[in-house]
N, C-alpha and C positions, 0 to 999 in steps of 0.2 A: 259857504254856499252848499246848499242841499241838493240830492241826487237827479232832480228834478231839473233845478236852476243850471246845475253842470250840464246838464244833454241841450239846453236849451242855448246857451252859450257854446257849445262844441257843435251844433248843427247851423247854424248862424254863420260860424266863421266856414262851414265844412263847402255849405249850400246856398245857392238863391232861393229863398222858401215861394218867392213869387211863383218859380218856375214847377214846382211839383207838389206831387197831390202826398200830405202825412197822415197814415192811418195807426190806431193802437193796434199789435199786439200781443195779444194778454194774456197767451199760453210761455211770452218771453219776459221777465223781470224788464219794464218800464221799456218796454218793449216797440217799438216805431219802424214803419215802411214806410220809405221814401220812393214814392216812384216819380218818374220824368215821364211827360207823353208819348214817350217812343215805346216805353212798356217796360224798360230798364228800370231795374229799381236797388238799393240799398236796404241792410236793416242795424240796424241799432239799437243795441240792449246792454245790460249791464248784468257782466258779469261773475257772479256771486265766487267763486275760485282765486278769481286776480283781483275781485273789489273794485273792478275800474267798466268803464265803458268801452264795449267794442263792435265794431261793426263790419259785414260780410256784403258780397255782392249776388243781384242775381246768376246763380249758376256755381257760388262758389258757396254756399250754406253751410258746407262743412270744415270749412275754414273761416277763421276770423281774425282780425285785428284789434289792436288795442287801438285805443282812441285816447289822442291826450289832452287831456285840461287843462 
């Protein structure tokens, strides 16, 4: 499965894709904002250090989490 197909499947299980709006981006390696209508949002990127996917909340961008596959 390619790094692609992983975030695609890790955002699936994570999210209700019906319920929020997914933008690219593309200053973050494969890089995804997730936002909810309330103005809360998620990001997910991959990254290059750990080799894995990880993802931060709004307000917490300076921290992150792994994301597992």
């Amino acid at each position: 499965m390619n790094l692609t197909q992983q975030m695609s499947h890790a955002l699936k299980d994570f999210i209700n894709v019906h319920e929020v709006a997914i933008t690219e981006l593309s200053h973050l390696p494969k890089g995804k904002k997730i936002a909810d209508p309330s103005g809360d949002y998620m990001i997910v990127y991959y990254h290059p250090n750990h080799r894995k996917l990880v993802y931060t909340f709004k307000g917490m961008e300076d921290t992150y989490f792994l994301l597992h596959t």
